[in-house]
C-alpha positions as CSV (number, residue, x, y, z in Angstrom):
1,X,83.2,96.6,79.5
2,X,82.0,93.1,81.3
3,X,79.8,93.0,84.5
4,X,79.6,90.8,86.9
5,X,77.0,90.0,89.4
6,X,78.0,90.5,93.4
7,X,76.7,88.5,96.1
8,X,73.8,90.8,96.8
9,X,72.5,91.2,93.2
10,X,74.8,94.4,92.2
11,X,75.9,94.5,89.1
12,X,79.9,95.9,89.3
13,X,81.3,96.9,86.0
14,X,85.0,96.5,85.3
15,X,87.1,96.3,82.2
16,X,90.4,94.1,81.0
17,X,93.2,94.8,79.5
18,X,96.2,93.1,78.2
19,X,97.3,89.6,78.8
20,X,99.8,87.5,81.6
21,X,99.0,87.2,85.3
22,X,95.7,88.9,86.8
23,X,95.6,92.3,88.5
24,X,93.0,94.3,89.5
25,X,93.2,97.2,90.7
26,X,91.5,99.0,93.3
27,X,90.5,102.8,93.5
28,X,90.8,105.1,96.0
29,X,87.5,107.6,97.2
30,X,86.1,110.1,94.2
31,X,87.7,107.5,91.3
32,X,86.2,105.7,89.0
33,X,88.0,103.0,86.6
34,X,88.6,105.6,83.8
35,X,90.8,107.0,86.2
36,X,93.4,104.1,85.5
37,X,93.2,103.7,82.1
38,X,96.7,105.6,81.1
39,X,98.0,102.9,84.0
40,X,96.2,99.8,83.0
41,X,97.7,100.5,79.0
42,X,101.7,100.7,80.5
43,X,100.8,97.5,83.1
44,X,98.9,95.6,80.6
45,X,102.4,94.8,78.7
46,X,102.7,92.4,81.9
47,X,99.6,91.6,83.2
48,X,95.8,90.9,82.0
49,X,95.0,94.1,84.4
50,X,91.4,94.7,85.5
51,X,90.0,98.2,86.4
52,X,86.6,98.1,88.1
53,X,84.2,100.4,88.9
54,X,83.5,100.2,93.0
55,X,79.9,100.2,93.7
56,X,78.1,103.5,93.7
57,X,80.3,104.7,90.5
58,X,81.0,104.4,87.3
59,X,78.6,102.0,85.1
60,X,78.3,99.9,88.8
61,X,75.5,99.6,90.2
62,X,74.5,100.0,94.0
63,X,71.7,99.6,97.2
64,X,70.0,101.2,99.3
65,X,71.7,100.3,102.0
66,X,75.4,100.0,102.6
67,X,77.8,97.9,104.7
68,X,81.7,97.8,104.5
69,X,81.2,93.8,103.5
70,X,79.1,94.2,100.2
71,X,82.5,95.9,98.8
72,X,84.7,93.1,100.0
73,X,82.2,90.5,98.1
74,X,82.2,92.7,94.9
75,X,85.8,93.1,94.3
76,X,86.1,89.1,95.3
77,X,83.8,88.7,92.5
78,X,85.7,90.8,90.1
79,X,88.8,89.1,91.1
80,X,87.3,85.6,90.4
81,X,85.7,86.4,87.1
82,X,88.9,87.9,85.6
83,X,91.1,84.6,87.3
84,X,93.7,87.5,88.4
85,X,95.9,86.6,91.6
86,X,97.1,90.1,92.4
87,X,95.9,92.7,93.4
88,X,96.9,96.8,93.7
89,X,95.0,99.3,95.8
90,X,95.4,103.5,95.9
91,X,94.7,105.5,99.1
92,X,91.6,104.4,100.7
93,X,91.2,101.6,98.3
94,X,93.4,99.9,100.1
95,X,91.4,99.2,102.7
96,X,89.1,97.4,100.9
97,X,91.7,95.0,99.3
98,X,93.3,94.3,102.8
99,X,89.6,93.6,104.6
100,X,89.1,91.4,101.4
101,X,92.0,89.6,101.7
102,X,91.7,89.0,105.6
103,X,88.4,87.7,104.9
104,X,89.4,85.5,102.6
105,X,89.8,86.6,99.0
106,X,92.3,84.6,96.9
107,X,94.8,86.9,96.4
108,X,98.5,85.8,96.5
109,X,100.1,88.9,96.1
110,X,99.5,92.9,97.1
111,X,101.0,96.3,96.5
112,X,99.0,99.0,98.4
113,X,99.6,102.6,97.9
114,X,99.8,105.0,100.5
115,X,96.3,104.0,103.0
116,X,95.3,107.5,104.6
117,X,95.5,106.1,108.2
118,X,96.1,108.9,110.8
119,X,99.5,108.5,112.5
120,X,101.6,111.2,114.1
121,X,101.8,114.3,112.2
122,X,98.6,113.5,110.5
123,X,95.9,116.3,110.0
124,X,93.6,115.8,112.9
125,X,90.0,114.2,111.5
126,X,87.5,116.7,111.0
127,X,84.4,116.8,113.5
128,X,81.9,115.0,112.9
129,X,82.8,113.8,109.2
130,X,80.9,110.6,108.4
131,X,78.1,112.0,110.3
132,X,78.3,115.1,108.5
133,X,79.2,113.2,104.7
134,X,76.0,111.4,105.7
135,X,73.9,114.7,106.3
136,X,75.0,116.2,102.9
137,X,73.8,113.0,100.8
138,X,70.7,112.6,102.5
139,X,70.1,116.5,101.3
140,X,71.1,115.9,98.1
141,X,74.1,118.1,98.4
142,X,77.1,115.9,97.1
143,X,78.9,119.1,96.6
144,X,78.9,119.9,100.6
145,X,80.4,116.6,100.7
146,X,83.1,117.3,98.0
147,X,83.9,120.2,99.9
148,X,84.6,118.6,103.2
149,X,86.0,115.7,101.8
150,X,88.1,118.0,100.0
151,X,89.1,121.5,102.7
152,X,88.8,119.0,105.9
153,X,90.1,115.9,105.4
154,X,92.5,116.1,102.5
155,X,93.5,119.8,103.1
156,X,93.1,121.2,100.0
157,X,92.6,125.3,100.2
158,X,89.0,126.4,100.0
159,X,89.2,128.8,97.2
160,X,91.1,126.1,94.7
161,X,88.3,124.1,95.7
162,X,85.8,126.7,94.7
163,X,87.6,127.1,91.6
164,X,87.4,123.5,90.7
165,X,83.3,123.7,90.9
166,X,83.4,125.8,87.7
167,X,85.3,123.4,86.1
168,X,83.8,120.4,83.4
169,X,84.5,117.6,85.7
170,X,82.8,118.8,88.8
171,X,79.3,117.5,88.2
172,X,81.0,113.7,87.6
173,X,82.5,114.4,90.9
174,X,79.4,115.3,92.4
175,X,77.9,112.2,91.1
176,X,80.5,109.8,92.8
177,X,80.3,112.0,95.8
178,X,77.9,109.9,97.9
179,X,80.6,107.2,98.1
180,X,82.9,109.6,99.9
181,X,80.5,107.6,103.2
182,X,81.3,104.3,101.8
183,X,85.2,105.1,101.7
184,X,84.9,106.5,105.4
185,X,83.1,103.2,106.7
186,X,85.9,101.3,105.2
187,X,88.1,103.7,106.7
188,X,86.6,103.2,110.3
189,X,88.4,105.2,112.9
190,X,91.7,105.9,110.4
191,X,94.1,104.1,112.7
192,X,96.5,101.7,111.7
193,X,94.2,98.5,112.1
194,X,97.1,96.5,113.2
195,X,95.3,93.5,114.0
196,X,93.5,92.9,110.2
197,X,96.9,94.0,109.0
198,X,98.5,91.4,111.2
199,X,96.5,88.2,109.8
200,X,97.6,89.2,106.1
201,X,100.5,86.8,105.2
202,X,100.1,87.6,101.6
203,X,103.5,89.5,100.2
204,X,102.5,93.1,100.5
205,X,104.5,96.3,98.7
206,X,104.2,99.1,100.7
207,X,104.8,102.1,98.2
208,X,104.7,105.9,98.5
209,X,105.7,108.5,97.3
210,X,109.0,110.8,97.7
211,X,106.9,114.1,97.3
212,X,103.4,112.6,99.5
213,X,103.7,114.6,103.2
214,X,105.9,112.9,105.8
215,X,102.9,111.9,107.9
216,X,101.4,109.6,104.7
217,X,104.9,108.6,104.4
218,X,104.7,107.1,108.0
219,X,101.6,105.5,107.5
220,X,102.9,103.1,104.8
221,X,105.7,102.5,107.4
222,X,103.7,101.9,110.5
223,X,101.1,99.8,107.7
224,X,104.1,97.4,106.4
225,X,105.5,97.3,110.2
226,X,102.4,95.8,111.1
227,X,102.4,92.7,108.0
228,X,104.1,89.4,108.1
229,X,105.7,89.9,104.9
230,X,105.7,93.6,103.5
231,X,108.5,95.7,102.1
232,X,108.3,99.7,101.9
233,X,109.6,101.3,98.5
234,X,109.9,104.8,97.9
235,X,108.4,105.9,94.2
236,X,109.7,109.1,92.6
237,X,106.2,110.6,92.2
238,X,103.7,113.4,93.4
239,X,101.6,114.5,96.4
240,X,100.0,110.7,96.6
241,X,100.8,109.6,93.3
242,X,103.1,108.2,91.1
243,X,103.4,108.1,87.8
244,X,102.8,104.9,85.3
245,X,106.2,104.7,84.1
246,X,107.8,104.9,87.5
247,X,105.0,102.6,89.4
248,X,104.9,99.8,86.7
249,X,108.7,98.6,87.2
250,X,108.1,98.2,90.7
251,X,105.0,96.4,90.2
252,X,106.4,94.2,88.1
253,X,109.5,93.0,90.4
254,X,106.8,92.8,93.0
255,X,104.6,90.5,91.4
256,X,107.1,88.6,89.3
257,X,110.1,89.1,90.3
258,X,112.0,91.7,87.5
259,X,111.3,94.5,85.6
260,X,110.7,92.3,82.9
261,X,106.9,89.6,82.7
């Protein structure tokens, strides 16, 4: 594990693997960068792949204060300590690679996976969320949050949610949960914000998954409609996720142009 120093003083933890072309990658809300390891250890036979914990998780530190920037300056600084030039984001991740790159991160390539933004079809928001994510932090409930983030806005049923609160994991859950607030601030209002997605002229893959709902589906369309340069791909994969084996090929042609680097 290395650490490197944002531009407000937080330390952001992140770890390397492999060797060839620089990617980091970026996590989606409730992950942390153990989460990619089985990934990084496939992609690494490519790339020099760097996992990072956002701030908040992981070994990572974090403020007293958040604002949607201080995310944009800490993966910029992970990207410029490990020299990597692309860069890979899941789910609400993504959002923070495309504000980074609008505001000027030095990325010359992209693959985002399935953004969450609310298009047609979409489950409607749930009332009051950030207001209400905000509310469960302050009273040190991160499993209220867990919960809503969990029933509301992603739709899981309540009593598999219940059952996942017995399980081993569930107190590291509970201790990334106050980020679920820093993933909905990045989020903003969950439309497609076609005029940040507009001023990326980076290459962009636009991936999802063949099993992911039809409504996520249509947000990496409407997402890649709204890019210079984008290209939708279809993954054989899971609800929002695809596996290593299947995501690394297409990673690979993306970034350097065959299944081979």
């Amino acid at each position: 594990m290395d650490k490197v120093i944002s531009g407000d003083g937080t330390e952001i933890a992140y770890d390397t693997f492999g060797s060839g072309p620089g990617l980091v990658l970026v996590a989606g809300a409730l992950t942390a960068r153990s989460y990619y390891g089985p990934r990084a250890e496939v992609l690494a036979e490519s790339f020099t792949v760097v996992t990072y914990d956002r701030r908040g998780r992981g070994d990572s530190g974090d403020q007293p204060s958040y604002a949607v920037e201080r995310e944009l300056e800490d993966l910029e600084a992970v990207r410029a300590a490990a020299g990597a030039s692309y860069g890979y984001a899941d789910s609400s991740g993504a959002m923070v690679l495309l504000r980074a790159v609008a505001a000027g991160s030095a990325f010359d390539k992209l693959a985002i996976m399935e953004p969450p933004f609310r298009v047609e079809g979409a489950p409607p928001a749930p009332d009051r969320y950030l207001e209400r994510l905000r509310e469960f932090v302050a009273a040190g409930n991160p499993g209220g949050a867990l919960e809503l983030f969990m029933v509301e806005a992603v739709g899981q049923p309540k009593d598999q949610v219940d059952g996942m609160k017995a399980s081993p994991y569930w107190p590291e859950l509970e201790s990334i949960a106050p980020t679920l607030v820093y993933d909905a601030l990045q989020l903003g209002d969950s439309e497609v914000p076609v005029d940040l997605l507009a001023s990326i002229e980076q290459p962009t893959l636009a991936l999802h998954s063949t099993a992911s709902p039809e409504w996520l589906q249509r947000a990496v369309r409407a997402a890649a409609e709204a890019m210079p340069d984008s290209t939708v791909v279809a993954l054989e994969g899971s609800f929002h996720e695809v596996p290593p084996e299947v995501l690394t090929p297409a990673l690979r042609r993306h970034f350097l142009g065959g299944d081979e680097g």
